[in-house]
C-alpha positions in Angstrom: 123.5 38.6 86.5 119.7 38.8 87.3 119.6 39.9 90.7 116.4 38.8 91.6 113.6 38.5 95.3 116.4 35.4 95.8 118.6 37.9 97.4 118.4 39.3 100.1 116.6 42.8 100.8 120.3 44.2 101.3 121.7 42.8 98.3 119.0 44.0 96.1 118.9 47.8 97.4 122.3 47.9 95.8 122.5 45.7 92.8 118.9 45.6 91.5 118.3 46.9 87.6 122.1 48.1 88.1 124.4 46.4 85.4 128.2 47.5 85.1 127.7 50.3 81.6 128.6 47.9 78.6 130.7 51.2 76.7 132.8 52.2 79.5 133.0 49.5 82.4 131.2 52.5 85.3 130.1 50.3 87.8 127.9 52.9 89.1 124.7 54.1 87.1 125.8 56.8 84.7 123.4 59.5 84.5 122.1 59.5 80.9 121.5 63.7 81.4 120.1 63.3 77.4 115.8 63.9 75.5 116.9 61.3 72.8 118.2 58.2 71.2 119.8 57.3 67.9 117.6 54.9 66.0 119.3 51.6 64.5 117.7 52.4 61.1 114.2 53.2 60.4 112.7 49.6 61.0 113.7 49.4 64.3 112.3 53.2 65.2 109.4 51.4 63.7 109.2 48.4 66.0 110.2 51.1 69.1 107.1 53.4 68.2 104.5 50.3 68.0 105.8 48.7 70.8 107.0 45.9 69.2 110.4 46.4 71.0 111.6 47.4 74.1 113.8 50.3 74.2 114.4 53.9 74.4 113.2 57.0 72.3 112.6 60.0 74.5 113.3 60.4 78.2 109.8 61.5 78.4 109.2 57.8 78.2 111.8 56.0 78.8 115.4 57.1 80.0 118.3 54.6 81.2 119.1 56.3 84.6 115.4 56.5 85.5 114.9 52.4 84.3 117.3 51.1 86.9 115.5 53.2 89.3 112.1 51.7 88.1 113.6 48.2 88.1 115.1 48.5 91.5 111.8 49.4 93.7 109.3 47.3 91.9 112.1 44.6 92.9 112.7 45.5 96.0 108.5 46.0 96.7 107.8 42.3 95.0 106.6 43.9 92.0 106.9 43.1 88.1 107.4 46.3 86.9 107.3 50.6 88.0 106.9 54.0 86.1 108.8 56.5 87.8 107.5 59.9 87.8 108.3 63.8 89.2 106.9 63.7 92.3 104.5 61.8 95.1 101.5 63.3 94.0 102.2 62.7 89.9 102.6 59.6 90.9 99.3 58.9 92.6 97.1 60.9 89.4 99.2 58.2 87.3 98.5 55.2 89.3 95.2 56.3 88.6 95.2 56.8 85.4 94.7 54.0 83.5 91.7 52.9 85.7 89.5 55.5 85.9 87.1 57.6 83.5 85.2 60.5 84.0 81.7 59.6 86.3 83.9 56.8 88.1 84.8 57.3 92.0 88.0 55.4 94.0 87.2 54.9 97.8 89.6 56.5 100.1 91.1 56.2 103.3 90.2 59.5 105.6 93.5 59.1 107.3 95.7 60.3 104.1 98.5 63.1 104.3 96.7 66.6 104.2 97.7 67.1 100.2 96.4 63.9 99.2 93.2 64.6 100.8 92.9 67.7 99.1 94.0 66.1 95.4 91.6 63.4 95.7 88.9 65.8 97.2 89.3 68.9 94.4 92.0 68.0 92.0 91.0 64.5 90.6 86.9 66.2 90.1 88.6 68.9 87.0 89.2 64.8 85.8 85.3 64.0 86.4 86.6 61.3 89.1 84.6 61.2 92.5 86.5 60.2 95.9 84.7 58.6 98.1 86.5 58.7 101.8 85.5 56.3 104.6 87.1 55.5 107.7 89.1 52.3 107.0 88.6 51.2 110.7 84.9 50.6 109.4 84.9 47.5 107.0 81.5 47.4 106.7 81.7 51.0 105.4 84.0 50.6 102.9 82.0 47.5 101.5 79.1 50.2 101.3 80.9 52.9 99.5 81.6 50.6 96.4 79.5 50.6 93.4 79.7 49.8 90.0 81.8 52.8 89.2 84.6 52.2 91.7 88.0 51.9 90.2 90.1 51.0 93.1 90.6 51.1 96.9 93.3 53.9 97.8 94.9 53.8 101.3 98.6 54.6 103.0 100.2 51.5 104.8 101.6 53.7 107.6 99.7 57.3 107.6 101.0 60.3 107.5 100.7 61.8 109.7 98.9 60.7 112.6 100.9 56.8 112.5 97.9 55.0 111.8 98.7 51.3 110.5 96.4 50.4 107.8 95.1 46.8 108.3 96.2 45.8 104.5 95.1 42.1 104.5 91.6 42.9 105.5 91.1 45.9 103.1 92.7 43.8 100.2 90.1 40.9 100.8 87.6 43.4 100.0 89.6 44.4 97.0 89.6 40.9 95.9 86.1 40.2 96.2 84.7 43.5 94.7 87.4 43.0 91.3 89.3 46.1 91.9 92.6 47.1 92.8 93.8 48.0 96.1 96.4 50.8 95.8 98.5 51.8 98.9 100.6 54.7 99.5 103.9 52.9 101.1 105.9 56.0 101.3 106.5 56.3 105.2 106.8 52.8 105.7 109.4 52.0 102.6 109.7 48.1 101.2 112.1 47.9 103.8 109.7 47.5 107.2 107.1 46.3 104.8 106.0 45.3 101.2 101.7 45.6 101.2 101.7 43.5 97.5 103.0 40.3 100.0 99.5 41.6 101.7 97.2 41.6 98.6 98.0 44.7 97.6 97.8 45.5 93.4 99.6 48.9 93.5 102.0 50.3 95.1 103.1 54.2 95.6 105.7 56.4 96.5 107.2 59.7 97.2 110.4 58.5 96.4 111.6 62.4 97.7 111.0 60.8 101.1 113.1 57.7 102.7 114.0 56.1 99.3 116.3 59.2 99.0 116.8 59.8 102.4 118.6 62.8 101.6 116.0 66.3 101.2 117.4 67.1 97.6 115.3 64.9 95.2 112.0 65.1 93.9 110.3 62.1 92.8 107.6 59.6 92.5 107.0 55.6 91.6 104.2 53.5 91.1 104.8 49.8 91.4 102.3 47.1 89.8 102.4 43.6 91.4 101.7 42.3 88.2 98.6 39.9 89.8 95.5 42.3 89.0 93.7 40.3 86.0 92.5 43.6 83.9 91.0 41.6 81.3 88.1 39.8 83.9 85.4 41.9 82.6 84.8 45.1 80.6 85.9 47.3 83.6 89.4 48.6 82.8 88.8 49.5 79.0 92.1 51.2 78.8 94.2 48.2 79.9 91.6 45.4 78.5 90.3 46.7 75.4 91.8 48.0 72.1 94.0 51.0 72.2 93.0 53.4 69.3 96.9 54.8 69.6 98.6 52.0 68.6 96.3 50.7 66.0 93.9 48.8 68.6 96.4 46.7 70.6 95.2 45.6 73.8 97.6 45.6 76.7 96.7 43.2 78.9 96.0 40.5 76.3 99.4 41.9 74.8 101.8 42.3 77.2 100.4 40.4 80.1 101.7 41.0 83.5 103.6 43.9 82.6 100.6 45.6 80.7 100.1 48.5 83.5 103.8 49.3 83.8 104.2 49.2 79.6 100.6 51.9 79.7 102.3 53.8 82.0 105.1 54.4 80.2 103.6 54.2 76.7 100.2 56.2 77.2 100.7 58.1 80.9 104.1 59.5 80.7 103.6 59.9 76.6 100.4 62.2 77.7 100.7 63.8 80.9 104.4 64.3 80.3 105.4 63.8 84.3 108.7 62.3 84.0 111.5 62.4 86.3 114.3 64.2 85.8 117.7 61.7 85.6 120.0 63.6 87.7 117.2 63.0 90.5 116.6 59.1 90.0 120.7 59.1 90.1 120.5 60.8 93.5 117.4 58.4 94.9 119.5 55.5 93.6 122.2 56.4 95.9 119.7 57.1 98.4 118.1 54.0 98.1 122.1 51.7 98.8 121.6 52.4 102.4 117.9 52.4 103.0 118.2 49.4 105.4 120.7 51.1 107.5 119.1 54.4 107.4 115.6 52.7 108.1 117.1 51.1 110.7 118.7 53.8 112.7 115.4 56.2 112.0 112.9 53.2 113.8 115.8 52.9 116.8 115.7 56.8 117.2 112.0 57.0 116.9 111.1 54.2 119.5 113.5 55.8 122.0 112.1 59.7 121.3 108.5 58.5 121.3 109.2 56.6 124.6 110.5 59.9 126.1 108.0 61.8 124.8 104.8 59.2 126.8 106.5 59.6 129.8 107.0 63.5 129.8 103.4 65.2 131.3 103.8 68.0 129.0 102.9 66.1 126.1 99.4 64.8 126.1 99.5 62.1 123.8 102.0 60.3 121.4 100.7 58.4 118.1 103.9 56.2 117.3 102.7 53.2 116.5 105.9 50.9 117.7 105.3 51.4 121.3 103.6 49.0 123.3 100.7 51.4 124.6 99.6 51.9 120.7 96.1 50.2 119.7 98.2 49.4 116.5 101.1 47.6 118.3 99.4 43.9 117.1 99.2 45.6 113.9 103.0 46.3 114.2 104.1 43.4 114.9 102.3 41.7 112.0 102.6 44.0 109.2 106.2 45.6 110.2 108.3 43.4 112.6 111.4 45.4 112.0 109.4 48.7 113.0 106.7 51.1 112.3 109.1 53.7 110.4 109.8 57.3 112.0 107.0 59.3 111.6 104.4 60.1 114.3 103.0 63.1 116.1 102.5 64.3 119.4 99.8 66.2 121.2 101.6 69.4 123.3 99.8 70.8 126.5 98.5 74.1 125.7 97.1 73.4 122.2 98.1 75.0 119.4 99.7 78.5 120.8 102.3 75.8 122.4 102.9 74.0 119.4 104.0 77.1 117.6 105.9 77.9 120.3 107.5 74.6 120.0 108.2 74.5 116.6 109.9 77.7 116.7 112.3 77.0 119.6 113.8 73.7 118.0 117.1 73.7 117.3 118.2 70.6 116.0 114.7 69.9 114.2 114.3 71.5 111.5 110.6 73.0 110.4 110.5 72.0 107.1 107.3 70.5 105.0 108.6 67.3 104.3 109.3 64.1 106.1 111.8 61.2 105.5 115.1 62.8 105.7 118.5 61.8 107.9 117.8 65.2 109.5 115.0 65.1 111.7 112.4 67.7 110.9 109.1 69.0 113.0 105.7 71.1 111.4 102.8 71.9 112.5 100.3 70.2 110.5 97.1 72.0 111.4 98.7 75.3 110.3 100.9 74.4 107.0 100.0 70.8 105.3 96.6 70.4 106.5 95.8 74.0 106.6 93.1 73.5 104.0 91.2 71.0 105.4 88.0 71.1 108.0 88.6 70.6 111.4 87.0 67.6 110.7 89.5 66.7 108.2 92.5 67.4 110.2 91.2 65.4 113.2 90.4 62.6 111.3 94.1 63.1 109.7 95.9 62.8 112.6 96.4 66.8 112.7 94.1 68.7 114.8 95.6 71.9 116.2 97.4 70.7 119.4 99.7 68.0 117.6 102.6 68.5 116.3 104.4 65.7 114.0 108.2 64.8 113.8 109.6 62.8 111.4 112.9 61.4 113.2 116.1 61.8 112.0 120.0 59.4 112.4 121.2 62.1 114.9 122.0 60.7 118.3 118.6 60.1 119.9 119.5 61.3 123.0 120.8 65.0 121.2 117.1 65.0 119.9 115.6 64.2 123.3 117.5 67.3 124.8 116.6 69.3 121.8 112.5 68.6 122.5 113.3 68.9 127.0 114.3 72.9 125.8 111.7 73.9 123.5 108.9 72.4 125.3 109.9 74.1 128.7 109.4 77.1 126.4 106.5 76.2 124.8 104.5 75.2 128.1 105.9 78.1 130.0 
């Protein structure tokens, strides 16, 4: 059965790329834990090799466990097609990938997650590309900051971790009328409260370690192509428009058509930067991902009643979550994410950043961990461990500037958590 977008988002969290195993019946996904197939004979290791055929050689490139995976996000974010990779981050340097060539630039949102910020400020440069980072609140700015060696637009649709909610319509008319692609990071938001390609988005990213396994034990990354980007307009994406010296000059785009990013990502990104997923941790996510609905909706009821507790308490100074009412976002909210704003936000403490240590370290139930998007709710302190290497520039235009403290809420009983923050801050602001 082709469980296609006709079902619903439920269905398809659960059944998407997932066939009962043809050998043995398994309903569930088996975990192919294997580097190699068996060849039919040598014609069809041939057709395999010059990608004449479809099929699997080396789970470097291809693996079965990993496909459903791939298959079941790009379905569930509208997409044609996904690469699934070993983490977040290897799956932003492959997103890029294919577009970009040493001397060309990719403008950048400034309200990114601290380590993003820092790959696309140091990291991507040993590559020869430039980031350019503008505040995305400023359209007029990012219209400035393209030239004719911009690649793409790169953006999160809920940031981490300040809450800020990306305006993705307006950024992807600008996309559109400059011929690039927009990219957006949807990790905090998941395809569950939104999907930015039904915005105009081209490309879509994930740190699939986060809600899509919802569990804390699973690195991983995706990168999602909505299949709509025409590559072959002009002469600006050689590596997806123009003949392919690896595979005897093929040209992907005029080749494989809509699927020609997902088929270079496999065929030339994972064959040469090698970061694959490991099965045993796309089996995981895939179990992670059959009760994303519930779990998304549980964390966006917790968060909206912690974050209302939080407003109202006067020794917090602020709150960023972008689902109450008080936000400057909260029009945003309601047309980008009308089943909620996720779970992650942050909170400014009275006392400044001796306080928020002093917070952080009282917590019982939270726990201070560097990562975001598990059932348990977790705390850091940004300024100090995430965003430590930024300017205080940086962190404050990042959402983390040294008195805020962010909380990525958990599926405990809200008001557990609520009793959890009354302790430690009575410690904190002592």
């Amino acid at each position: 059965m082709d469980f296609s977008a006709t079902y619903g988002f439920d269905t398809l969290q659960i059944h998407a790329g997932s066939r009962p195993d043809p050998a043995t019946g398994a309903r569930q996904t088996p975990i192919f834990q294997n580097t190699a197939y068996v060849f039919k004979d040598a014609d069809h290791a041939a057709a395999l090799f010059n990608l004449q055929e479809v099929g699997y050689i080396y789970s470097r490139l291809t693996n079965p466990t990993i496909a459903v995976l791939q298959e079941r996000v790009a379905t569930l974010e509208a997409g044609v097609g996904g690469v699934a990779c070993s983490s977040g981050h290897a799956a932003q340097i492959l997103a890029l990938f294919p577009l970009m060539s040493p001397g060309d630039n990719i403008v950048v949102s400034t309200r990114l997650y601290g380590g993003s910020v820092t790959q696309f400020t140091h990291t991507i440069g040993r590559f020869g590309w430039k980031s350019r980072f503008v505040d995305f609140e400023d359209l007029d700015s990012i219209r400035n900051a393209i030239d004719d060696r911009t690649k793409a637009i790169f953006c999160e649709s809920v940031c981490n971790p300040g809450g800020y909610v990306t305006d993705l319509e307006a950024i992807a008319e600008i996309s559109d009328m400059c011929g690039i692609p927009l990219v957006v990071d949807n990790t905090s938001a998941t395809p569950y409260l939104c999907r930015p390609i039904e915005f105009g988005a081209t490309l879509i990213v994930h740190s699939s370690t986060k809600y899509l396994s919802g569990n804390g034990t699973s690195m991983g990354g995706v990168v999602v192509d909505s299949g709509r980007f025409d590559w072959s307009a002009d002469d600006r994406f050689p590596s997806l428009s123009q003949p392919e010296p690896a595979y005897h000059g093929l040209k992907f785009h005029e080749t494989f058509g809509e699927l020609a990013y997902t088929l270079h990502g496999h065929a030339v990104g994972l064959r040469d930067l090698g970061m694959c997923q490991a099965p045993l941790n796309a089996f995981i996510t895939l179990l992670g991902i059959e009760t994303l609905s519930l779990r998304m909706e549980k964390h966006v009821s917790n968060a909206c009643t912690v974050a209302e507790w939080l407003e109202n308490d006067s020794r917090v100074k602020s709150v960023t979550y972008a689902g109450l009412a008080s936000s400057p976002y909260a029009e945003r909210v309601k047309q980008f994410y009308p089943k909620g704003a996720g779970a992650l936000f942050t909170f400014a403490v009275e006392g400044g950043y001796d306080a928020c240590i002093k917070l952080v370290d009282s917590l019982r139930i939270f726990s201070h961990v560097a990562n975001l998007g598990d059932t348990r709710s977790l705390v850091i302190h940004s300024a100090s461990t995430t965003h430590r290497q930024l300017t205080p520039e940086q962190q404050a235009a990042a959402g983390a500037a040294p008195d805020v403290v962010r909380v990525s809420i958990g599926i405990e009983d809200p008001d557990d958590l609520i009793a959890d923050l009354d302790q430690a801050l009575a410690k904190a602001v002592a």
